[in-house]
N, C-alpha and C positions, 0 to 999 in steps of 0.2 A: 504494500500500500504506500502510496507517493506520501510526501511530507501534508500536503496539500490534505489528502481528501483525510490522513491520520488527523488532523486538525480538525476538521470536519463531522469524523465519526468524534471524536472526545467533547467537541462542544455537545452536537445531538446527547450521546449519553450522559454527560451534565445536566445536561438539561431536563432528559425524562427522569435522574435523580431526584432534584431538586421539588420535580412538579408530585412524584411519588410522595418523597416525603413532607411536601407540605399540604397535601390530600387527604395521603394516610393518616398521620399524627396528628393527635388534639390540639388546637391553637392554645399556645401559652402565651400567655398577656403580661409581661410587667409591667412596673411603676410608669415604664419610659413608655410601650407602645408595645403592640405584640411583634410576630417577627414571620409571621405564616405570610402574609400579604406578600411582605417582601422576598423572601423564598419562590411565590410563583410567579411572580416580578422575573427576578430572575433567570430561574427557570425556564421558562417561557422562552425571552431573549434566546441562553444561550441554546434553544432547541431549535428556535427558526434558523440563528445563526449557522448552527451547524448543519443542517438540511438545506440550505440554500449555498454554501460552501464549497458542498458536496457537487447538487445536483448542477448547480446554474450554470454554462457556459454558454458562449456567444451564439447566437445563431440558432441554436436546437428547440423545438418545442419542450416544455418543463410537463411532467406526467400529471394527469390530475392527482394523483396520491401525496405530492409534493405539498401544494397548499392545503389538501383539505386536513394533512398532519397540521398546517399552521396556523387552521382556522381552529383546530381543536386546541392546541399549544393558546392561543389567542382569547379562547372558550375559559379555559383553566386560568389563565392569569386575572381575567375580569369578574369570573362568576362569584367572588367571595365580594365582591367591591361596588357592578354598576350593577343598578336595578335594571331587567331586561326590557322595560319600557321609555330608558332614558332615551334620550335624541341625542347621538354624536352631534361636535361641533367641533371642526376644524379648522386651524386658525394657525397664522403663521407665527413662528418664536423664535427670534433668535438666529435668521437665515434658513430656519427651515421649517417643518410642518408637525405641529403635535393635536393630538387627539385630547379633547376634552368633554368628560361627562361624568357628571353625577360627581362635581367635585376633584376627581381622580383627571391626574394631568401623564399621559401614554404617548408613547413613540407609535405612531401608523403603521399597520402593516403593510400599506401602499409605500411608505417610503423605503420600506427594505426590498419590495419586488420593483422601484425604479431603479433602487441602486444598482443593483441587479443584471441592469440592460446597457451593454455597451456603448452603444447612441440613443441620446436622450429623443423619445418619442415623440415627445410637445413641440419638439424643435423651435423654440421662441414663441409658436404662436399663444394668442390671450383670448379669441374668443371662442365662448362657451362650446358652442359647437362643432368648432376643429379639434378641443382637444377632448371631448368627450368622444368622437367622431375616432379619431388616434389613437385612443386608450383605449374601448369597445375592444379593435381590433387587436391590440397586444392583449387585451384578457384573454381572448377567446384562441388565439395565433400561439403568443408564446408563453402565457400560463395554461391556457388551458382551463381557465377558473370556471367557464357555465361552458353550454354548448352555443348560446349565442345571447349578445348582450347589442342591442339595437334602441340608438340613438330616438327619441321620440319629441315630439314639439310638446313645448309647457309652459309657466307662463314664472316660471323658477328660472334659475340660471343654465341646470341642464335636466336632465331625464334619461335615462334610460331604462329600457323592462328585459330584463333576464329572465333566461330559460334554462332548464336543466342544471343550475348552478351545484360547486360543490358544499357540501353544508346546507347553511340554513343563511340564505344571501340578505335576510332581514335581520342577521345578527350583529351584534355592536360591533363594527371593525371588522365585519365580512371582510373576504379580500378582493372583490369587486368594486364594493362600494367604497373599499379604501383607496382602493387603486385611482379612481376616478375622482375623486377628493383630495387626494395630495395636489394629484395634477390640476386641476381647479385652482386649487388654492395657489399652488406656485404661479400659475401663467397670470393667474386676475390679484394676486396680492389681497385677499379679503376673506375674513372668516365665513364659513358656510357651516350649514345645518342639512341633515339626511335624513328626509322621511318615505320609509317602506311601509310598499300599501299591495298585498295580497292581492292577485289577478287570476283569471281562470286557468287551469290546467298549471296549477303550481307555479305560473311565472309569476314575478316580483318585481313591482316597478318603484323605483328609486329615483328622488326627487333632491334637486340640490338647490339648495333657497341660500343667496347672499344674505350678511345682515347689514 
């Protein structure tokens, strides 16, 4: 095994550590603050890191097994923390793009699958509809996240309705709807909000409102 992907595999296994033992075991709470949160915090991090280490090179279609490990890694780090009815909002920090809800201030999973991509796919553009239009297609190309994710008119910033998504594409920090929100956010500089709204034959349409 190359240095690269041994890197790779030790993050991954850290990280399903981490997430085991902050699942398994009774939260202890001291004086200061408990320490479970921060374990699948953790945890989390270093399992996407290492599965995307692994799998991501230039060029190749990424398997759907890839992200829906990291929407479930994703699943575990928030379910002790955001209530499943909060509304993401995302919003630029500090040069780049952090996830805020219910309080709890998170790194995007859209920004570790940009990172990810050799040339940036927005390629400068800002309006809504080239870079939702852009990103659709890298969901669907080179993650692999739904089977199809189609741009739709609204009266929001952007929209799109997914189909056959991996997971549950209405969850906090999906990695559809992450993906499409970093980029958002980076091209227009302006925090947005995501609201999922249940459609027929299990598709899911995702609404991106500037504030």
């Amino acid at each position: 095994m190359s240095g690269r992907y041994r890197r790779g595999a030790l993050a991954a296994l850290f990280g399903v550590c981490c997430l085991t033992i902050a699942v398994e075991l009774p939260a202890f709470r001291p004086p200061t603050g408990g320490w479970r949160a921060d374990v699948l915090v953790v945890g989390g991090v270093a399992f996407v890191a290492g599965v995307l280490d692994i799998v991501l090179t230039p060029g190749g279609a990424v398997p759907r097994s890839v992200p829906a490990a990291m929407q479930a890694a994703r699943n575990a780090d928030v379910s002790e923390r955001i209530d499943d009815d909060a509304t993401p909002r995302y919003a630029s920090s500090d040069g780049g793009v952090r996830l805020l809800v219910d309080g709890a201030t998170l790194s995007p999973v859209g920004v570790h699958l940009l990172a990810a991509i050799e040339r940036d796919p927005i390629g400068g553009a800002t309006a809504p509809e080239t870079v939702t239009a852009r990103l659709a297609d890298v969901a669907t190309g080179r993650f692999e996240l739904a089977g199809d994710v189609r741009p739709v008119e609204t009266d929001g910033v952007a929209a799109v309705v997914v189909t056959d998504a991996i997971g549950d594409p209405a969850a906090v920090d999906a990695p559809v709807a992450s993906l499409l929100a970093v980029g958002l956010v980076r091209g227009r500089d302006e925090a947005l909000t995501v609201d999922a709204e249940a459609e027929a034959d299990g598709r899911v349409r995702l609404t991106y409102r500037s504030e």
